[in-house]
C-alpha positions in Angstrom: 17.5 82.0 18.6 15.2 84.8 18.4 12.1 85.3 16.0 9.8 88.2 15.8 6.3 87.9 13.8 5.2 91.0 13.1 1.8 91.5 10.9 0.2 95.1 10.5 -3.5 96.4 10.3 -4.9 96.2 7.0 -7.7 96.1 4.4 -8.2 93.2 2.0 -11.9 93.0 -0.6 -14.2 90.7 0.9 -14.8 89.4 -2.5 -14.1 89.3 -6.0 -16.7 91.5 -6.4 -15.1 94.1 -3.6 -18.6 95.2 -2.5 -17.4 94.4 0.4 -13.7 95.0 2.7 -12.0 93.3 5.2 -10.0 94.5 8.0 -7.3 91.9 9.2 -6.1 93.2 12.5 -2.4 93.7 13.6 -0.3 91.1 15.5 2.9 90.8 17.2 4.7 88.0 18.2 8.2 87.8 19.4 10.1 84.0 20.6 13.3 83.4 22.5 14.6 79.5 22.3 17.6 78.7 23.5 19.4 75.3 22.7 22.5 73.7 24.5 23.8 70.7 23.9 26.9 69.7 26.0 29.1 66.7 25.2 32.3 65.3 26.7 34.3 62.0 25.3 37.2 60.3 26.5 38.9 57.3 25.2 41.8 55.2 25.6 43.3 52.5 23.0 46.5 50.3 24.2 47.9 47.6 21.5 50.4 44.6 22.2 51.3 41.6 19.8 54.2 38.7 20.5 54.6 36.2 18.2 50.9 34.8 16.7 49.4 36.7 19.6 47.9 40.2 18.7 45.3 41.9 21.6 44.2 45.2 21.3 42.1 47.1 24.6 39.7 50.1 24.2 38.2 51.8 26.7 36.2 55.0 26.8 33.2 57.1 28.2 30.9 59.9 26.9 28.2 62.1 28.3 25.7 63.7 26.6 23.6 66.7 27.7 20.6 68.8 26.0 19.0 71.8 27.9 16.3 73.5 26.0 14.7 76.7 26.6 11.6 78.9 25.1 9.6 82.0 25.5 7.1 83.3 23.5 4.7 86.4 24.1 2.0 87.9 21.8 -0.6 90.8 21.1 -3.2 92.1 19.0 -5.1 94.7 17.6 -1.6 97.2 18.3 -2.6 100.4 18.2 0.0 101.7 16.0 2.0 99.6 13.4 5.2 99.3 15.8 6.8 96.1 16.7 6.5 97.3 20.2 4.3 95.0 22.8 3.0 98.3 24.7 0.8 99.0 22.0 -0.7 96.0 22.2 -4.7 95.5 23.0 -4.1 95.3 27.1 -6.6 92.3 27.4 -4.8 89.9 24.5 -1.3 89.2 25.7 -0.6 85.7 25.6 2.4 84.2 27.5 4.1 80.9 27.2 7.1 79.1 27.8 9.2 75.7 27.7 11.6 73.8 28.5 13.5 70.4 28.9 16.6 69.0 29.9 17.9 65.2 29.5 20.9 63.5 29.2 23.2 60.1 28.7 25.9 58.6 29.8 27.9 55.7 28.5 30.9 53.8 29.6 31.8 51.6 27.1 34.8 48.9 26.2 36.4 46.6 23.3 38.6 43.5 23.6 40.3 42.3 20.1 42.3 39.5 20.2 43.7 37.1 17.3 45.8 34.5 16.9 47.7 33.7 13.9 45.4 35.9 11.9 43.4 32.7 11.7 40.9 33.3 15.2 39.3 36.0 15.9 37.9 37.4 18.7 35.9 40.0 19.7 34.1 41.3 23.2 31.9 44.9 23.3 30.6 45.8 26.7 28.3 49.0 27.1 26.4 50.4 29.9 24.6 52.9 29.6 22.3 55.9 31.1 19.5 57.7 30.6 17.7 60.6 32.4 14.8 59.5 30.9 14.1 56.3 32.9 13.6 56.3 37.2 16.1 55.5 39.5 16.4 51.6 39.3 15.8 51.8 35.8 18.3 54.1 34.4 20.8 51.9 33.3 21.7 49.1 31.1 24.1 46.8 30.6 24.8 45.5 26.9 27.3 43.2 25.7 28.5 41.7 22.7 30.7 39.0 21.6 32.0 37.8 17.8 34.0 35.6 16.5 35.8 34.7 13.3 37.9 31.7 11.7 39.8 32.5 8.5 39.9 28.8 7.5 41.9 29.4 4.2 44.5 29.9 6.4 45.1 26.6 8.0 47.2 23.9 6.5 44.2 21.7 5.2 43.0 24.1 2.9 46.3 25.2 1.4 45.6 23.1 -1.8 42.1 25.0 -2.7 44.5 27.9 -3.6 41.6 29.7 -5.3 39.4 30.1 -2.3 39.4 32.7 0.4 37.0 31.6 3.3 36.0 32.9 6.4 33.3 31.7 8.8 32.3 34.0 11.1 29.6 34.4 14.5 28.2 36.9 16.5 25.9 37.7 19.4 24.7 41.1 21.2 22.7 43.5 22.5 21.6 47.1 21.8 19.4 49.5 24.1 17.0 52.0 23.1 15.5 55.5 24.9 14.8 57.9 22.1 11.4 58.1 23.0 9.2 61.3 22.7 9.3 62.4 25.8 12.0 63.3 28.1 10.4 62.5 31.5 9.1 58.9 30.7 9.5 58.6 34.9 7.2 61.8 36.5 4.1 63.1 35.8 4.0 66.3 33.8 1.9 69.3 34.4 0.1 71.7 32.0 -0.8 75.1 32.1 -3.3 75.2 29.9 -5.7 73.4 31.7 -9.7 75.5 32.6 -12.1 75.0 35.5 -15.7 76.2 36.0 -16.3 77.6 39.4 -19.7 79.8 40.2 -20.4 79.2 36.6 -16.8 81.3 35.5 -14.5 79.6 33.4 -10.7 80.0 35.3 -7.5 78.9 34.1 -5.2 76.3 36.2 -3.2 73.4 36.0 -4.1 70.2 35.8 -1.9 66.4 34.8 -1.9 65.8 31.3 0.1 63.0 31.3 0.8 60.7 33.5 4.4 58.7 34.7 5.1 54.8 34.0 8.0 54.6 36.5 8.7 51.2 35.5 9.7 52.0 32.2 12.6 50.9 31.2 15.4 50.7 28.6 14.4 48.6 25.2 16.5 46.2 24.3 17.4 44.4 21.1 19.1 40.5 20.9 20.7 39.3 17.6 22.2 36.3 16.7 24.1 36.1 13.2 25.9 33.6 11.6 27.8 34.4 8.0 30.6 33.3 5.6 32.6 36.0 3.2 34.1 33.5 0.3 36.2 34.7 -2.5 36.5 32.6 -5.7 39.7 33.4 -8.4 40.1 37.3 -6.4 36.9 37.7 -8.6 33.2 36.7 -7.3 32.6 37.4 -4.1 29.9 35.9 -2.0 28.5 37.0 1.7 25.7 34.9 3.2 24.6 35.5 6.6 21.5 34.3 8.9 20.0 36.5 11.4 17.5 36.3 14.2 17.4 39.6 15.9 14.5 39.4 19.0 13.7 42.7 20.5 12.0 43.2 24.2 10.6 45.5 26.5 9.5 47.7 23.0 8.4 51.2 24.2 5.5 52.3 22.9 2.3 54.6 23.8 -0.5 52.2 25.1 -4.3 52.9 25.5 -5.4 53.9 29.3 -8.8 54.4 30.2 -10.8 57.7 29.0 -11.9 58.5 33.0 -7.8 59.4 34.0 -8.6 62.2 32.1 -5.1 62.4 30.6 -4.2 63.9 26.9 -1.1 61.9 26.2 -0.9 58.3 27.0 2.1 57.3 28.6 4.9 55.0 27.4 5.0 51.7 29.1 7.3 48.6 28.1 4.8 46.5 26.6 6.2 43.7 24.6 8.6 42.2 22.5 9.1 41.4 18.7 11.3 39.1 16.3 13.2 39.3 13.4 14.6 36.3 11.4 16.1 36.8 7.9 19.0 35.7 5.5 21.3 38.7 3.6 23.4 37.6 0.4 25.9 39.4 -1.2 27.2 38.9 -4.9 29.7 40.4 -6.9 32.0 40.0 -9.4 34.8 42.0 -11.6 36.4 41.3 -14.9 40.2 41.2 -15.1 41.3 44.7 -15.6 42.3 45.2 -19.2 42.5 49.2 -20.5 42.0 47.8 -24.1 38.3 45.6 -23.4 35.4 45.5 -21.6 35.6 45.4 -18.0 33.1 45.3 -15.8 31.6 44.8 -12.0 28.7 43.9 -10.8 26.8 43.2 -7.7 23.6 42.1 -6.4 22.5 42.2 -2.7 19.2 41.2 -0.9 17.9 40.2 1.9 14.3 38.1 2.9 12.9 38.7 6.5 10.1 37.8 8.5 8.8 40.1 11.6 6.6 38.4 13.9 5.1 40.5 17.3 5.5 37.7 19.9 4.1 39.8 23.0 2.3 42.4 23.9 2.6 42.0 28.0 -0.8 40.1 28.2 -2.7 42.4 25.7 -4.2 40.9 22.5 -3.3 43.8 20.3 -2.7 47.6 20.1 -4.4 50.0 17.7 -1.6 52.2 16.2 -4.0 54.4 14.1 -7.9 53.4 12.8 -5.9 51.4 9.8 -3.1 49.7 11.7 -3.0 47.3 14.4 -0.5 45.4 15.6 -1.7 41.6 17.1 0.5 39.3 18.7 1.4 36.4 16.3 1.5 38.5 13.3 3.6 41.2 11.7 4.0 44.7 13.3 2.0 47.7 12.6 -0.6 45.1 10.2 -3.1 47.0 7.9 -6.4 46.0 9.9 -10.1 45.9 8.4 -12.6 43.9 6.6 -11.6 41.6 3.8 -13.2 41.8 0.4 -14.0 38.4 -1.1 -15.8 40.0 -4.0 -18.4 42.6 -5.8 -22.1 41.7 -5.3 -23.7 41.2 -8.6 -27.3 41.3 -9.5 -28.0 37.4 -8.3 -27.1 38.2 -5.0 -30.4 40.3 -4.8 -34.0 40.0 -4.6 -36.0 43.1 -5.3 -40.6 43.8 -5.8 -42.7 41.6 -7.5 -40.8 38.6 -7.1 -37.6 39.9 -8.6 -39.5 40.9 -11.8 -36.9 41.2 -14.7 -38.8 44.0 -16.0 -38.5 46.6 -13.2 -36.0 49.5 -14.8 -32.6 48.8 -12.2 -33.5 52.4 -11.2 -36.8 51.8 -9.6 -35.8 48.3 -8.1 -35.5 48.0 -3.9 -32.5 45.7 -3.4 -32.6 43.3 -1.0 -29.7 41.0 0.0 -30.6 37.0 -0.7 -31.3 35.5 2.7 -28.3 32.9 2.6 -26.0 35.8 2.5 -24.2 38.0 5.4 -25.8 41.0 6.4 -23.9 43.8 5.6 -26.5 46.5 6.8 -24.6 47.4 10.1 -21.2 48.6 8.1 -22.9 49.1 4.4 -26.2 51.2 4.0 -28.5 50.1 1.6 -25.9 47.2 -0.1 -26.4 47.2 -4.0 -25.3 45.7 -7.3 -21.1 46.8 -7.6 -20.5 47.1 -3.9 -18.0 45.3 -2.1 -18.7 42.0 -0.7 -17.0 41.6 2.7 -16.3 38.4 4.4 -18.1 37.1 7.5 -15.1 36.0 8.7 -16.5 34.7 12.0 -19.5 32.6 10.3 -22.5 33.9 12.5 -24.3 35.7 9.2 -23.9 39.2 10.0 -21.5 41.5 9.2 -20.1 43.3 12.2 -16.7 44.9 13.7 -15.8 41.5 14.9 -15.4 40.0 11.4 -12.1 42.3 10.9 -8.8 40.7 10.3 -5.2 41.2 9.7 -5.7 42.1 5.9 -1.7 43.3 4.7 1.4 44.7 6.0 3.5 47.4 5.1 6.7 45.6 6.1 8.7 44.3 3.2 9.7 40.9 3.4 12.1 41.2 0.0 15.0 44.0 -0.9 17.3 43.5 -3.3 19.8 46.2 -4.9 21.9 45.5 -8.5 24.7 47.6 -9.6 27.3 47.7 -12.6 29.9 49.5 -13.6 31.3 49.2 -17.3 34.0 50.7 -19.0 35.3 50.3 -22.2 38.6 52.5 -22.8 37.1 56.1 -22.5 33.8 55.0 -22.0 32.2 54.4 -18.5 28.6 53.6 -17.2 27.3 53.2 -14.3 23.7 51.4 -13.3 22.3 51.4 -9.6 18.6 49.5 -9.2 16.5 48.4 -6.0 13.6 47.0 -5.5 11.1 45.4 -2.7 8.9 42.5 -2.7 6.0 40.8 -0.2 4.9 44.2 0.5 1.5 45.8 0.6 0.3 49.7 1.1 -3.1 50.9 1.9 -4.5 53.8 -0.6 -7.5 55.9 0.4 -9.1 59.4 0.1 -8.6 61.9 -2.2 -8.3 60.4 -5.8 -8.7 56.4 -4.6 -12.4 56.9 -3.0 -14.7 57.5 -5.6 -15.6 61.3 -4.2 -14.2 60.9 -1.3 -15.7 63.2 2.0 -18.5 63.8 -1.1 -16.5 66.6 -3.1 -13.4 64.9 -3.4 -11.6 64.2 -7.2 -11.2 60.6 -8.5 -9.0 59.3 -11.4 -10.3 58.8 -15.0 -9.7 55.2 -14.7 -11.4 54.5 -11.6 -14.7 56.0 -13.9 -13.3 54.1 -16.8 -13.2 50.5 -14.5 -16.4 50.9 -12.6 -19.2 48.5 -12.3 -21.9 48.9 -14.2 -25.5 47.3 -15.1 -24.4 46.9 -18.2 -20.3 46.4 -18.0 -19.9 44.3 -14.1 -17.2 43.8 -12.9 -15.6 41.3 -9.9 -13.0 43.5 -9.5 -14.3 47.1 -9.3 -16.7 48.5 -7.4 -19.9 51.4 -8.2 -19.5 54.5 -7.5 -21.0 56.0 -4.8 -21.1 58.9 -2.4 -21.2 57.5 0.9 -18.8 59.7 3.6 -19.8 55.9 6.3 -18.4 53.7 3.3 -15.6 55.5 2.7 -14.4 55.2 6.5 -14.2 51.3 5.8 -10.9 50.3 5.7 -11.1 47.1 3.8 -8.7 44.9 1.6 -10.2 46.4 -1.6 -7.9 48.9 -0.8 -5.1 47.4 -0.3 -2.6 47.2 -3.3 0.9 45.3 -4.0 3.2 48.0 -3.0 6.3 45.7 -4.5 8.5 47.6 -7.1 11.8 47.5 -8.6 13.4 50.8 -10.0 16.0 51.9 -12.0 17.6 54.3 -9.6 20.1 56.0 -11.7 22.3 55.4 -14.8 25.1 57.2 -15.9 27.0 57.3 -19.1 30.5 59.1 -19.2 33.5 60.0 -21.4 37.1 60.9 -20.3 38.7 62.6 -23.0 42.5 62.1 -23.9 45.2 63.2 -21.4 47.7 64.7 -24.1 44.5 66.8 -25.2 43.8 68.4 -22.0 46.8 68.9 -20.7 47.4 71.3 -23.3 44.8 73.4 -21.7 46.2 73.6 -18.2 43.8 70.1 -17.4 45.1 66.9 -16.2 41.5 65.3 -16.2 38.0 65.9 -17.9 35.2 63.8 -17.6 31.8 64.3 -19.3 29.0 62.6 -18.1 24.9 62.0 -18.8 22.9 61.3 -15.9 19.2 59.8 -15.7 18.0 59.0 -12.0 14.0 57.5 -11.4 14.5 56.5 -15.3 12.2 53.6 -14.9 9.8 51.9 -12.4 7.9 48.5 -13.1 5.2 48.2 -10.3 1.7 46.5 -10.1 1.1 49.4 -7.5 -2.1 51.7 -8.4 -1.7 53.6 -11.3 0.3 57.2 -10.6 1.2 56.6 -7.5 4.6 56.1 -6.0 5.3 52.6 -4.1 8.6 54.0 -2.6 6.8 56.9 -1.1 4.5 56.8 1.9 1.1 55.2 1.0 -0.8 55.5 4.1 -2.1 58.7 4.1 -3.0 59.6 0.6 -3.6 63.5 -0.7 -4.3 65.2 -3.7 -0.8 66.7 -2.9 0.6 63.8 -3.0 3.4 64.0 -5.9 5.4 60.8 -7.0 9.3 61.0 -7.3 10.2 62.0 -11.0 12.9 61.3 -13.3 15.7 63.9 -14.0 18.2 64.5 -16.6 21.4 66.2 -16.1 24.7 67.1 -17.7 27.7 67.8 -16.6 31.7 67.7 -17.0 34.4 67.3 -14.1 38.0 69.3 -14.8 40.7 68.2 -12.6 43.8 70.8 -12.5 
């Protein structure tokens, strides 16, 4: 791929005013990037039944290859508008390249046997490689084994004519290497690196960022247990348990400043588990062209994450909000938890607290028998937060932070229907999550957030006042320190069920159409986002990303369409 960025010399006002002009010199960039991507699979599948016996074999192998290339170059100040680099300002050429290459490889097999259609058996091996990983650690070895038993099939259950049943188990293992990196094994050098010498700053090369050569491949366990039952050939019903552990996660983890390095290195650091039950359930009316018929079917699913290990750390920071601590859920919002507002009582101010001093002229002073909050909160007042001294020793400090939400859904659930009544058709999709929480802040949740920033009407409208207090909302204040806090006053239900879509159709009359050349046409109405119901804050989307919050940020919004399908 080639791309050329070409800007020419010119003149802009330097205000509004245009006393005043600008000159915005010329530049000239030019990039070459070359991407190859090499693949090679071969498979074999061999079949053979006799009698109640049926065994099928598969067999294959696959390599994967990526080689990725780039050169860029770059001038200024060109002394004539050309896209040509000669006319380029000798002393500001900038060169600089890249490149990559990694790869996989996978052999890979199956085993199906059955007998009787009644027991079923399955066996997956993999093993595969990566280029990623040292020698020693490049590949891994991952089996699989299910099994099935179609018990409506045997003898016994002959009489219970209107039940389809099947029990069914499985076991496994998956890798993982898609990391961001492609040389988790060797140190990597950088070009960009500067050195004084003789007081003269000189380019060089330095290590940015340093090997883990035991890093390996991540690997993920699950256990799952089900049964698919079929009542009348009408209501279906799938339940299954699941316990899914992962180890050896790959992840970036902390090293210490002095190594000098800009990018940490990935490291196997720890491992996580999973444990959840799915449930499937659906029915449809007997078909009839002359009534209602219908189908519908609801699906969700309830899970619980736990981090189990971190390879003997306690935790690892993920961002200044999230934190991830062994014991508890991956990736938890950490920070201070709110047990309250402070109101008046909690203060003491001159002259013995004298009633009579305007709330403007009074110095507030925290009541001895409460935390001090002075070394996270500046001058506490009347309509701040009150934060918890979650470690008892009367002062509020970095150690009394907690595990205060998570943005891991334990709930989903999903509803559909379809209708029809002769011509008529209509079609409703919903989902929805539950036990869910989502961390707002900045622009348009701080009140003037950085200072400048906007806030919403009804953050003004809520606020705590002398005269209207509140234990829910806070003052406002302009405070750039306060609004660095994370606490749990910022953290909000995130849990929300939408109507997804709905559609409303008509298929007109065959003997009409077809008189037009048509065998089929279909008019329809669609609505998708049509509604939400959410205790989530106010204008803001729980289904979008709600950790990093900007006046930008836009919520999903309902649409309305028309349209007709001809079939000729």
């Amino acid at each position: 791929t080639d791309y050329v960025s070409f800007s020419p010399e010119f003149y802009t006002s330097g205000s509004y005013e245009e006393t005043a002009i600008n000159k915005r010199e010329s530049y000239l960039e030019k990039r070459n990037a070359e991407n190859t991507l090499n693949t090679f699979l071969a498979s074999l599948e061999y079949g053979f039944s006799t009698g109640k016996h049926d065994l099928k074999l598969f067999a294959g192998h696959e390599k994967l290859e990526t080689i990725y290339k780039q050169d860029i170059g770059s001038v200024k100040n060109l002394s004539s508008n050309a896209p040509i680099f000669d006319y380029g300002d000798p002393s500001s050429p900038f060169l600089t390249s890249a490149a990559y290459e990694f790869a996989t490889a996978s052999y890979f097999g199956r085993i199906n046997y059955s007998y009787a259609n009644k027991y079923l058996l399955e066996f997956n091996l993999r093993r595969d490689g990566s280029s990623r990983f040292a020698e020693g650690n490049k590949w891994g070895n991952f089996p699989s084994v299910s099994a099935g038993w179609r018990v409506s099939e045997e003898d016994f259950f002959k009489s219970l004519n209107f039940m389809d049943l099947k029990l069914r188990g499985s076991w496994g293992r998956l890798g993982n290497q898609n990391i961001y990196t492609q040389y988790a094994f060797a140190d990597q050098m950088s070009g960009g690196e500067y050195y004084g010498f003789g007081n003269v700053i000189v380019p060089g090369r330095g290590t940015n960022v340093l090997a883990n050569k035991a890093t390996r491949w991540e690997t993920t366990e699950q256990f799952n247990i089900g049964a698919d039952i079929v009542l009348w050939n009408r209501l279906d019903l799938t339940i299954d348990y699941f316990k899914k552990n992962t180890y050896d996660i790959l992840a970036r983890v902390t090293v210490p400043p002095s190594l000098g390095i800009s990018t940490l290195p990935y490291q196997n650091i720890g491992s996580m588990r999973n444990r959840g039950l799915e449930i499937s359930l659906g029915y449809a009316s007997p078909r009839d062209p002359d009534k209602l018929n219908y189908a519908i079917n609801i699906n969700g699913s309830y899970i619980t994450n736990k981090l189990t290990s971190l390879g003997g750390l306690p935790y690892v920071d993920h961002s200044t909000v999230n934190r991830s601590v062994v014991g508890e859920p991956f990736s938890s919002f950490y920070g201070y938890k709110v047990e309250g507002i402070y109101q008046v009582a909690d203060f003491t101010w001159q002259n013995n607290s004298d009633a009579a001093i305007p709330h403007g002229e009074r110095n507030y002073m925290l009541r001895s028998n409460l935390p001090n909050a002075a070394g996270v909160m500046s001058n506490p007042a009347p309509g701040d937060i009150r934060i918890s001294d979650v470690d008892g020793n009367g002062v509020i400090t970095p150690e009394d932070k907690a595990i205060i939400g998570s943005p891991l859904p334990k709930l989903q659930y999903a509803i559909s229907a379809n209708l029809s009544y002769k011509a008529f058709g209509l079609n409703i999709i919903g989902q929805g999550v539950g036990k869910v929480d989502g961390y707002m802040n900045g622009n348009l949740i701080s009140a003037f957030s950085n200072t400048t920033g906007p806030l919403l009407s009804s953050t003004v409208e809520n606020r705590w006042t002398f005269e209207h207090p509140s234990e829910k909302y806070q003052r406002l204040y302009v405070d750039k320190g306060r609004d660095a806090l994370v606490t749990s006053y910022n953290i909000y239900n995130a849990a929300y069920f939408r109507l997804k879509s709905v559609q409303l159709s008509y298929t007109l009359d065959r003997r009409f159409t077809e008189k037009y050349g048509v065998s089929r046409c279909r008019v329809f109405f669609n609505a998708e986002n049509l509604l939400l119901v959410t205790n989530f804050m106010e204008g803001f989307d729980p289904e979008r990303s709600y950790t990093n919050t900007t006046v930008g940020f836009h919520p999903q919004v309902a649409t309305y369409s028309f349209g007709v399908n001809l079939n000729f």
